[in-house]
C-alpha positions in Angstrom: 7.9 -14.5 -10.2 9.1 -14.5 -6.7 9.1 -17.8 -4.7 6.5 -17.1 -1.5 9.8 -18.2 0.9 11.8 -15.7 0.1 8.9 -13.4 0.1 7.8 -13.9 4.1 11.4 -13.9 4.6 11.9 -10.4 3.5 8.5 -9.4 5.1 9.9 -10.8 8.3 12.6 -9.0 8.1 11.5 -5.8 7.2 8.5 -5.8 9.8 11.0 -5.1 12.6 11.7 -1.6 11.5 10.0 1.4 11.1 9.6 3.7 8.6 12.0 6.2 9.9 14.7 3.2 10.2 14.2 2.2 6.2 14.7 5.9 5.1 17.8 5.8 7.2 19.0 2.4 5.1 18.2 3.9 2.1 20.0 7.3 2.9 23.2 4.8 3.5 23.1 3.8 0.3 23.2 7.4 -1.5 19.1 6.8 -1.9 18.4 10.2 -0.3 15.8 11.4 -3.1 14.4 8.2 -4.2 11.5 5.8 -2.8 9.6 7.8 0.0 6.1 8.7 -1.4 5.5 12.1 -0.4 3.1 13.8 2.3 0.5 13.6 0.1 -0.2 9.9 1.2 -1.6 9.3 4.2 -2.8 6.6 6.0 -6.6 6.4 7.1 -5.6 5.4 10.7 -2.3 4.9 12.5 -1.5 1.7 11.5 1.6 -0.4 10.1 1.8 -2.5 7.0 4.8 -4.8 5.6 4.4 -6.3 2.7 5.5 -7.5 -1.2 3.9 -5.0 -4.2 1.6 -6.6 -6.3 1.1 -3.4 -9.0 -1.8 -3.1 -10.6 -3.2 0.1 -13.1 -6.5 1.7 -14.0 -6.4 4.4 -16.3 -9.6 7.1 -17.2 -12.3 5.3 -18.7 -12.3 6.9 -22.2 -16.2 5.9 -23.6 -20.0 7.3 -23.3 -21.8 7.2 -21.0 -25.0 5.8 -22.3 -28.6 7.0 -21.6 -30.5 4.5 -19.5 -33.3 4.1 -17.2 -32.3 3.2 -13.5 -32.9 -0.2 -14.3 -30.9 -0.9 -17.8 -28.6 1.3 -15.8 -28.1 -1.0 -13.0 -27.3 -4.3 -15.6 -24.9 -1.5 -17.4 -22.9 -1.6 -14.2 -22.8 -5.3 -14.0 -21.6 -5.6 -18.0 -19.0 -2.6 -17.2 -17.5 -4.6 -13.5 -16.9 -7.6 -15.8 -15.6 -6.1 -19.2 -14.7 -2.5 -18.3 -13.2 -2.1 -14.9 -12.5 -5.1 -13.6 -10.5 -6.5 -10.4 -8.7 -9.3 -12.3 -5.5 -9.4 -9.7 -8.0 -10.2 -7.0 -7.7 -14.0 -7.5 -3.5 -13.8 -7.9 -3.5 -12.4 -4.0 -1.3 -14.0 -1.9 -0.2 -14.2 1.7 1.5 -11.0 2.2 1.2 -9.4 -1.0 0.7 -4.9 -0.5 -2.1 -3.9 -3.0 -0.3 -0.6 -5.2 -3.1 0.8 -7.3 -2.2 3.1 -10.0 -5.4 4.6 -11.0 -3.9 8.1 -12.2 -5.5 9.9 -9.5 -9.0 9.5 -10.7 -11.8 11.0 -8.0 -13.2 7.2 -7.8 -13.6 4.8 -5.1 -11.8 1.7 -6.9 -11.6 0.2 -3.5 -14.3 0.1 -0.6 -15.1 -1.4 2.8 -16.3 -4.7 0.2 -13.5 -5.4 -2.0 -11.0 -4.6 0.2 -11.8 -6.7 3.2 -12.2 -9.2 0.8 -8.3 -9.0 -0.2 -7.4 -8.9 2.9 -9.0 -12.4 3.9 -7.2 -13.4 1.0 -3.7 -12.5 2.4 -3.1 -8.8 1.5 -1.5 -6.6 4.1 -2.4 -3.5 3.3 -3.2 -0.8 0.2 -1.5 2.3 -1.0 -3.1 4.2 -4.1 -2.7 7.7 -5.9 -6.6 7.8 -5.6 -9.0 7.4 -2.8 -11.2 4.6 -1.4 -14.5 4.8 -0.3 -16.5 3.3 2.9 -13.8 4.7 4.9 -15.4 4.7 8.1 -16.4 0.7 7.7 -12.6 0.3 6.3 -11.6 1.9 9.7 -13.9 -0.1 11.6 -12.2 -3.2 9.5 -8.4 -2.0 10.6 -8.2 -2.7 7.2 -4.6 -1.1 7.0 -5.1 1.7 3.3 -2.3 4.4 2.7 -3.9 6.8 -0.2 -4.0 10.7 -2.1 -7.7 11.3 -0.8 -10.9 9.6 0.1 -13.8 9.6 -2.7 -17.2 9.1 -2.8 -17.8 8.1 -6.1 -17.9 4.5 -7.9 -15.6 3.4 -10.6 -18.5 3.5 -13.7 -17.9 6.0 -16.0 -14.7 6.9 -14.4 -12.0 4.3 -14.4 -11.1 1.3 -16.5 -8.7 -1.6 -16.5 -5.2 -1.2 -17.8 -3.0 -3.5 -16.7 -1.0 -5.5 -13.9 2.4 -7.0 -12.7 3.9 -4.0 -14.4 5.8 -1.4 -12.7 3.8 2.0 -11.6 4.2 6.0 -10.7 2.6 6.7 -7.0 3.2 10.8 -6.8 6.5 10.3 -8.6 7.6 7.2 -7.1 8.5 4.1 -8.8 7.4 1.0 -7.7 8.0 -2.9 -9.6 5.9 -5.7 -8.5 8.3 -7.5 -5.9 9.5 -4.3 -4.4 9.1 -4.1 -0.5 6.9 -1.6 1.1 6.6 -0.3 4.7 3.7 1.4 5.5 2.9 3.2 9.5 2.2 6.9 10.8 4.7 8.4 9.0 3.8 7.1 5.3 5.0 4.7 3.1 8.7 4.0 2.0 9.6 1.4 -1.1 12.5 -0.5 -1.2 13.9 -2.0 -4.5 13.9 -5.6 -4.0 17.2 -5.5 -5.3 18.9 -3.2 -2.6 16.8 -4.8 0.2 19.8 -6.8 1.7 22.1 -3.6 2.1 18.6 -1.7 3.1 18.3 -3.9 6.1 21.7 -3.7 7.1 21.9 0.1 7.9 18.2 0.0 8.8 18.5 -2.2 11.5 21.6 -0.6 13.0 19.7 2.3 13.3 16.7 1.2 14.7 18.6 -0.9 17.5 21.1 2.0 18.7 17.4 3.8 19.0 16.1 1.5 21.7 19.4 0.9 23.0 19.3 5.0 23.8 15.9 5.3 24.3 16.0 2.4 27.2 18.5 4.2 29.2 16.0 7.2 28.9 13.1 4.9 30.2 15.2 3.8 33.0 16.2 7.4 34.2 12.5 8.0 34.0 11.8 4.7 35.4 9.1 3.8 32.6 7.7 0.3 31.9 9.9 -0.7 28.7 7.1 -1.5 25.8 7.6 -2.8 22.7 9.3 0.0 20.7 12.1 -0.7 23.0 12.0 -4.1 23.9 
């Protein structure tokens, strides 16, 4: 386990860069092919997450389904939440933890508008799955920050079930260990190995200041307001 100080320290550090800046680091460090999940991720809105991967994995739920009336179905659903699929990292959640959902690209909305706002009050950041979520208009409406494959309509029974967590996962070919650091914005999602953070930072924050330093002088000749990305 990871102590929760050295934690929001790297979160603090990482949160002043961009995702453009942390593929630069990595590139410095002969990373060129690893730790960017590709295009096919996407956020649901332009937004920016940093935050510490808590991993977690659902895997295709491999049983009957069994015939029921509407009714014994609806207490089958509650039986397979509890014993079949369910959330059991939810209560581990802590302040800055990014949700990474493994749940091998099944067309199932593990996450919604619900359970998601709910781990965020709890401390999460943000969410980045190989599957899709569903509510996604309320999740917008939420700024609930979600990097994901797709968006699904469809709820987890008969589809997905529990496998495990605090393990280390496969995004679209990416591998990410619990602890790792991920920055999330409009240009998707990059992971950096909690063990090459320190030298991460280095190069990434060389970049990203030489950028504003430039990009200032370019706001001057135009005689532009400086905002924040330059600031």
């Amino acid at each position: 386990m990871f102590s929760q100080s050295e934690n929001q320290e790297l979160i603090e550090m990482f949160s002043q860069l961009r995702v453009a800046d942390v593929r630069d680091g990595l590139d410095a460090i002969l990373l060129h092919h690893y730790c960017s999940l590709p295009s096919t991720i996407r956020p649901l809105f332009r937004t920016k997450a940093v935050g510490i991967a808590k991993t977690v994995r659902y895997i295709p739920y491999r049983g009957e389904i069994p015939k029921l009336s509407p009714e014994e179905y609806s207490e089958w659903c509650g039986y397979y939440y509890q014993k079949i699929c369910p959330y059991p990292w939810m209560s581990e959640i802590q302040k800055g933890d990014f949700i990474v959902i493994d749940q091998s690209e099944i067309d199932a909305g593990l996450m919604g508008s619900n359970n998601s706002l709910e781990g965020y009050a709890k401390g999460a950041v943000g969410y980045l799955t190989n599957g899709g979520p569903r509510d996604t208009d309320e999740l917008i409406i939420q700024k609930i920050p979600f990097w994901s494959k797709f968006v699904s309509q469809k709820t987890v029974i008969g589809r997905l079930q529990f496998d495990a967590m605090n393990v280390p996962v496969n995004i679209e070919g990416v591998l990410i260990k619990p602890g790792d650091i991920i920055v999330a914005d409009g240009d998707g999602v990059v992971v950096v190995p909690r063990e090459r953070a320190a030298e991460v930072y280095e190069f990434a924050k060389k970049e990203l200041d030489a950028d504003k330093a430039s990009r200032r002088k370019l706001y001057d000749m135009l005689e532009w307001e400086y905002d924040d990305t330059v600031k």
